[in-house]
C-alpha angles and dihedrals in degrees: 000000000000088000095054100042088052083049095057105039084050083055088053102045077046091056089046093051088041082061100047090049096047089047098083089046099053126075120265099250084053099055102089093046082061096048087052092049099049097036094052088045096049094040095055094035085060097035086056094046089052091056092053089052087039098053103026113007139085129209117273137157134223120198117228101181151330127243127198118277097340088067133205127009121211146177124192131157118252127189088231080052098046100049090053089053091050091061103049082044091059091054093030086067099051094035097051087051094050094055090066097089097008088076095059095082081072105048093095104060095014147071105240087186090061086050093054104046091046086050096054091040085054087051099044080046089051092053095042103055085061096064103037109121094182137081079218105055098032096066092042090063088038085065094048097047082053093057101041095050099040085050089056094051090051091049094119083049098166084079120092098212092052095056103041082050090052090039087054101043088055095054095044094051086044090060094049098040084062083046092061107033079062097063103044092048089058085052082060094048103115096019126103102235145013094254117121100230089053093056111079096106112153105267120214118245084262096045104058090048091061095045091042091050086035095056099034105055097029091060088033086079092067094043088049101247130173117288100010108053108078085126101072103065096047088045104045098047093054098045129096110263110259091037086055075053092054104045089046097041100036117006095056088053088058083071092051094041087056101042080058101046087057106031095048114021109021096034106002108217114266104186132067081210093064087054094052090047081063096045095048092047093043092054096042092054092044097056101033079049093056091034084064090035092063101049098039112103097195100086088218092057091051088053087055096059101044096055082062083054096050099045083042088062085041092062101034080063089049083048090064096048087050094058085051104050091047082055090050094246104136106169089052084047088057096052081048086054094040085056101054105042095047085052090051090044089046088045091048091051100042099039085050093058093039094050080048096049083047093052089050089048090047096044103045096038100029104232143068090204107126099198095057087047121079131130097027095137085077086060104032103024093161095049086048085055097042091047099036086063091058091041085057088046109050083048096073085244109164129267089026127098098252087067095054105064101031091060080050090062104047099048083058092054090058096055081085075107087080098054123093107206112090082214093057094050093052088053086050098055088038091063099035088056091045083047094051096045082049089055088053100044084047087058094045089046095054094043094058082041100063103020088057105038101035088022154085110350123327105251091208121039110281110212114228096248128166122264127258116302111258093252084053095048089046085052099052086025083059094046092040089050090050092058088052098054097040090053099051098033103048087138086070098045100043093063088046080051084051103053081048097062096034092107096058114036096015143264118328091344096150091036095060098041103041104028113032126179091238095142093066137064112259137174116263148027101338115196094208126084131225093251093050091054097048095054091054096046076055091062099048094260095139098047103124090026078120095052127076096285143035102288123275102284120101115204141144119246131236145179134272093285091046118026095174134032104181127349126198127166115179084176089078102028084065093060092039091060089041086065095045094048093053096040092054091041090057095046092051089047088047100042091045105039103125096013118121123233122248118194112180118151108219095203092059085053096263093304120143136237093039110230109245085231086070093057124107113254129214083250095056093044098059101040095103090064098052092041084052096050106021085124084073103039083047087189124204103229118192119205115203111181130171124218130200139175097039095319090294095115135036121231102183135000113192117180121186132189136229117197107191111200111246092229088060087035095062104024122021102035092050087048097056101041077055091052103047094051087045085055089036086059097046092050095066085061084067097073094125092246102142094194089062088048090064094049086054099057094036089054093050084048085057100049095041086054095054096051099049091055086050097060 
């Protein structure tokens, strides 16, 4: 099953190459047609390649080739690999069909051949990186995956802001990708190869710190973490749309991807302190992300930041599973783990469909700005749909997907009871809480996000133009659809989550945790007692027990004192609020049938219609927020005022605020500052004195010389 998962995920990077080769070939009308055909191909070939690996297959390797010095080269499917592949399969399909018409806003200025074939070399790089077996041949493909992805967010290159963003988000990616190669290679110190099977030697306790900070935040560029992710809000606003999908649904999982591959499988984490340097780190990017979420007015923007909120939450849930596994509880580890990858898999769905509602906003209406939006579900009723269910969605509302896994995580949070260390249960709380604020501010935020943009009055004219085209609205209709189904069948993903992480924590280590056949008969010492059961068979609990599956409840369970130590079951609480929908829709129906409606808006003075003047803004909205944390935003404010009649009148005040981002408050303008009085330094030695320069050259041979001696 191994072998035929690695064939046809070979076939699929092919397809995707295949693409990338036949863009330039074919004409330019053509070319997005291309880019569906072999996206959608190469996506489904490699999601179902990842379900055969999934279901039936083990990880294995098979060499290609050896290089000198550097030695064998090798490729192999993994579950961990697999999973990961799944997810940027699931967002690849929709997005690629969405692309179709969306591309053609940029066929006059732009080649829309150039776009297709980077595209397709970004996807065969995607796939690739998950069944690399080799320190070689992985960051290869990293640095493809760099390029690709930095060259699609500088597509409209003639704008400044687009090609510093891209420029940026290339360095920064650069930095961490040393960072990284680093510390897998000190996981390869004592192996005989590169290859990833052979690395595993016992590390020193300095050793593993430097490869865990190393690795974390070296790959914690790419997943957007605090303080190295600057980059992300500049990169996704300026992109096209389904690349700003892609780079939020499928380019940030590669860091975690990556933060996993080292810290449990090459060099397992040792040490509870690393875990709580995740946690810490987690929590703090996902509430400074939602903090500037909440106060931007360009919807892009807001999706930005918010992609910094949600893998902060990501990593706040593998911290977690950090802090276990140092303390040798593998099965809590796995539900950490459980946590965090169905969150990254739910984040990469829903802000996929939200960054795609945004596109279709932005190119029918021609701006992101909040505060001139307003009104626009009267204009584009399906795209309010479509993005109103990943609003719900990224806003944790039952039955949806984003609830799931945030409860997850936050039932795994409070496990902290099972932790000795005083130290370990205060880290704990401190996230939680961190975590809870976070759930709040991302409320806040989508409500300002939909009200302002679907709802209320436009405060500019909205031109009558036509909805998105029927390959946009399948896209968004597909991602919209997947939320749906990963937020009311969590009893089918948490086992796939499972086999992902079997080599790691174990067989069927989530399964069995999260998702136990309680309902059935089964040989052995049961814990749970026939009254117990009953009273669950009373509640529904066993309803799907007939299906593929265990049923449709969620829990933890426990022993005989305490059978379980927390139950969900989205399943239900979908049919529930069916009932009540419709419930509530027919007595309104019934109550108001023949009533005649009354709009008066008590803040115009009763007047009707309400000026869209009078209407809240985004920027009003939010205003409590950044009056509440305005310590943290710290923001520069400009004050231009006119005076006339011998300064005794003012004519005109204009104030104007500057919001600097935290991560380039506290680590790259200090840094620069840093590097250009470093260069400034260096530049006085340039002053064309030939006797200095041999000075200078006699005193490196000195020092080189002593510390050679030394060592």
């Amino acid at each position: 099953m191994n072998d035929a998962s690695l064939v046809l995920t070979g076939i699929a990077i092919a397809v995707a190459i295949a693409g990338a080769v036949a863009a330039p070939l074919v004409p330019e009308r053509r070319a997005p047609v291309l880019l569906a055909l072999s996206g959608c191909i190469a996506a489904a070939l490699s999601l179902c390649a990842a379900v055969m690996a999934l279901i039936g297959g083990g990880s294995g390797e098979r060499l290609l080739w050896s290089l000198p010095v550097l030695g064998p080269m090798a490729v192999g499917t993994t579950r961990l690999g697999e999973l990961f592949a799944a997810i940027a399969a699931l967002v690849y399909i929709p997005t690629s069909l969405y692309a179709v018409r969306y591309l053609e806003r940029y066929a006059a200025g732009h080649s829309l051949r150039t776009f297709v074939a980077w595209y397709c070399v970004l996807l065969a790089a995607v796939l690739a990186i998950f069944v690399c077996r080799d320190v070689v041949s992985f960051f290869i493909v990293w640095e493809i995956v760099a390029i690709a992805a930095s060259v699609l967010v500088a597509y409209e290159w003639e704008r400044e802001r687009n090609a510093r963003a891209a420029f940026i988000m290339l360095a920064a990616s650069e930095a961490g990708t040393i960072a990284a190669i680093v510390a897998v290679l000190m996981t390869h110190a004592s192996a005989a190869s590169l290859l990833f099977s052979a690395a595993g030697s016992p590390l020193s306790a300095g050793a593993r710190w430097a490869v865990f900070i190393l690795s974390f935040f070296g790959f914690g560029v790419k997943a957007g973490l605090l303080p190295v992710n600057s980059w992300l809000p500049r990169a996704h606003p300026v992109a096209p749309g389904n690349v700003s999908a892609l780079l939020s649904g499928v380019i940030l999982n590669l860091g975690i991807y990556g933060i996993v591959l080292v810290n449990l499988q090459l060099a397992p984490v040792r040490y509870e302190a690393e875990g709580v340097v995740v946690l810490f780190i987690g929590a703090a990017s996902a509430l400074i992300g939602i903090l500037y979420a909440t106060i931007e007015d360009d919807l892009k923007a807001t999706l930005a930041y918010s992609s910094i909120e949600n893998l902060g939450i990501v990593v706040t849930a593998l911290g977690v599973a950090f802090v276990f596994e140092a303390e040798h509880r593998s099965l809590l580890a796995a539900i950490g783990f459980a946590a965090a990858v169905y969150h990254l898999a739910n984040h990469s769905v829903y802000k996929a469909l939200l960054f795609l509602g945004a596109a279709t906003v932005d190119a029918r209406l021609g701006t992101r700005s909040m505060n001139r939006l307003g009104g626009v579900i009267r204009v584009l009723p399906v795209t309010a749909a479509l993005f109103f269910v990943g609003v719900l969605a990224i806003a944790a509302i039952p039955p949806l997907n984003g609830f799931v896994s945030e409860w997850l995580t936050f039932q795994a949070l409070l496990r902290s009871v099972e932790l000795s260390p005083l130290g370990l249960r205060v880290a704990f709380a401190l996230s939680g809480a961190a975590l809870a604020l976070t759930a709040a501010l991302a409320v806040t935020c989508f409500v300002k996000v939909f009200g302002m943009t679907f709802l209320g009055r436009s405060r500019t004219p909205l031109p009558h133009v036509p909805e998105a085209s029927r390959t946009m609205r399948l896209g968004m209709a597909i991602l919209a659809f997947e939320c749906l189904l990963l937020g009311v069948l969590p009893t089918y993903v948490l086992p796939a989550i499972g086999r992902g992480a079997s080599d790691i924590f174990g067989p069927s280590a989530v399964a069995a945790a999260l998702v136990p056949p309680f309902f059935t008969p089964h040989a052995g010492p049961n814990p749970l007692s026939d009254e117990f059961v009953r009273a669950f068979h009373a509640l529904g609990a066993q309803i799907g027990a007939g299906l593929p599956g265990r049923g449709w409840v969620v829990m933890l369970r426990g022993g005989p004192t305490n059978p379980v130590v927390f139950a969900m079951s989205t399943t239900y609480m979908a049919v529930l609020i069916g009932v009540l929908l419709l419930l509530t829709y027919g007595v309104v129906r019934l109550i108001g049938r023949g009533a005649k409606a009354i709009r008066i808006a008590p803040w115009s003075g009763g007047l009707s219609p309400l000026l869209s003047e009078m209407t809240y803004t985004a920027t009003g909205f939010s205003n409590p927020v950044r009056v509440i944390f305005d310590a943290i935003f710290n923001p520069t404010e400009v004050e231009d005022e006119r005076e006339t009649i011998h300064q005794h009148f003012r004519s005109a005040i204009r104030r104007s605020r500057d919001d600097v981002f935290l991560a380039d408050r506290i680590s790259n303008i200090p840094l620069t500052r840093a590097a250009l009085a470093a260069a400034s330094f260096f530049a006085k030695m340039h002053h064309g004195r030939l006797s200095a320069y041999v000075a200078y050259a006699l005193l490196t041979l000195i020092v080189a010389l002593v510390i050679v001696m030394f060592i």
